[in-house]
C-alpha positions as CSV (number, residue, x, y, z in Angstrom):
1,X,14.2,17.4,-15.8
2,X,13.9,14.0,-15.1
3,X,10.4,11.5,-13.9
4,X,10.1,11.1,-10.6
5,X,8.4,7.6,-9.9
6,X,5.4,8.2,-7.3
7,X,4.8,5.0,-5.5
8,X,1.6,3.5,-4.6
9,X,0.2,2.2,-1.1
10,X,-2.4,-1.1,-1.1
11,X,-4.5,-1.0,1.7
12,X,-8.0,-2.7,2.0
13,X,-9.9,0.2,2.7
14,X,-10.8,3.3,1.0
15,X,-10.2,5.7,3.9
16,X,-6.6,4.3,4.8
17,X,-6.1,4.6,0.7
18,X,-7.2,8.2,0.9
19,X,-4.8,8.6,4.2
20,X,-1.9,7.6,1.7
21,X,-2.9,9.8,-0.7
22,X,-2.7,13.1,2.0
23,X,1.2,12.4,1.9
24,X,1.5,12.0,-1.7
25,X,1.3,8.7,-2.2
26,X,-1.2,6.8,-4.7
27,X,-3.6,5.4,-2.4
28,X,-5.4,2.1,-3.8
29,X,-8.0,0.2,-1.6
30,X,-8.7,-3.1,-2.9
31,X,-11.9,-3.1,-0.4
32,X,-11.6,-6.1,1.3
33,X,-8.9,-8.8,2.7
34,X,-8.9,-10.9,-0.1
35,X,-9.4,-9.3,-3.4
36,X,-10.1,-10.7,-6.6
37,X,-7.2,-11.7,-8.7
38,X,-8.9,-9.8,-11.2
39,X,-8.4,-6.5,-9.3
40,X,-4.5,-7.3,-8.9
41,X,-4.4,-8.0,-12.7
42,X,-5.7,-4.5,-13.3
43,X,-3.7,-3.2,-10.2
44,X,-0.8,-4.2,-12.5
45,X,-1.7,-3.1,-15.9
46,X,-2.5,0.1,-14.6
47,X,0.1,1.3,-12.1
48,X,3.3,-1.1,-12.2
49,X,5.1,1.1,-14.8
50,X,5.1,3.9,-12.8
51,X,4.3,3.3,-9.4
52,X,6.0,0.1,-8.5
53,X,7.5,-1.1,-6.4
54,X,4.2,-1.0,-4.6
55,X,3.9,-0.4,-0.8
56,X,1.6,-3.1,0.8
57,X,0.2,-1.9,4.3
58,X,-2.4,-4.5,6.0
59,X,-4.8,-3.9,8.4
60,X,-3.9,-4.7,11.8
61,X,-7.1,-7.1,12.0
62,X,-5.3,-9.4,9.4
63,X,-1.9,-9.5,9.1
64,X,-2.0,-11.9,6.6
65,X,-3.6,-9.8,3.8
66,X,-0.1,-8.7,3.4
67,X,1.8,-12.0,2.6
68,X,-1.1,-12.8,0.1
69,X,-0.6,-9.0,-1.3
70,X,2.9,-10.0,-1.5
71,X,2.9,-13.3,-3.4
72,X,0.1,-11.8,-6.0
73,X,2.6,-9.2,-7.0
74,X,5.2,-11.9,-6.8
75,X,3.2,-13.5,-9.1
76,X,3.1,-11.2,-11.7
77,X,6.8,-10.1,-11.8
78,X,6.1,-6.9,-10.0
79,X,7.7,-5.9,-6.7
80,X,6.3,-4.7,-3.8
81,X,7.4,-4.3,0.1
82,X,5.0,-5.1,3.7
83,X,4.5,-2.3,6.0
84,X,3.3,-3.3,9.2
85,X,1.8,-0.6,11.3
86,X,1.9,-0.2,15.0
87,X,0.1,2.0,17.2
88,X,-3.2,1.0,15.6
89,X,-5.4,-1.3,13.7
90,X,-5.2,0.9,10.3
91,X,-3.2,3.6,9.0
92,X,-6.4,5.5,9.8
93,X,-6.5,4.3,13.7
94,X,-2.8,5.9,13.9
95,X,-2.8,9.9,15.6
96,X,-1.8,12.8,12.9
97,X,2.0,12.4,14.5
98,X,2.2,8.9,14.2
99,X,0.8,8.8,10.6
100,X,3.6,11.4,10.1
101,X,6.1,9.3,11.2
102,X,4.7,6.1,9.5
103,X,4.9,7.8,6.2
104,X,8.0,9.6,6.4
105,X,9.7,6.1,7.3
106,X,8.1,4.5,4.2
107,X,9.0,7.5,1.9
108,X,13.1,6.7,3.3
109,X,12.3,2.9,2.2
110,X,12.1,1.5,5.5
């Protein structure tokens, strides 16, 4: 029996990281748009082995969050992918069917 990699989601909240986390993803809120590099480093250290490459999904509020996400994984040598959402501000805005859908794309890589 072989390890199946889980793969993480970044979000900046702790209710869309929890949201994540109901379709079996690990769900890590780094609270906030613009987290300390500090939190990235241990981001890294903690969950690049085995959950990356890391799913970044911003908040509709500011889509940039994502590019910056991007480049601080970049950064580091550790890949990781945007998401954008539509339908709603958050993964949290989005109805039960089109959270479904949101995560059932991402789990196909796209």
């Amino acid at each position: 029996m072989g390890f199946k990699k889980q793969r993480a989601v970044i979000v900046e909240g702790p209710m869309d990281a929890l949201a994540a986390a109901e379709y079996g993803y690990l769900g890590i809120a780094v609270m906030g748009n613009n987290p300390a590099q500090e939190a990235i480093d241990l981001i890294v250290k903690k969950f690049a082995i085995t959950h990356a490459p890391f799913w970044i999904v911003p908040d509709m509020d500011d889509p940039t969050f994502g590019a910056k996400m991007l480049a601080s994984f970049a950064s580091r040598r550790v890949a990781a992918k945007v998401a954008l959402l539509t339908g709603g501000k958050d993964i949290c805005e989005l109805s039960g069917m089109a959270r479904k859908k949101f995560f059932d794309k991402l789990g196909k890589g796209k």
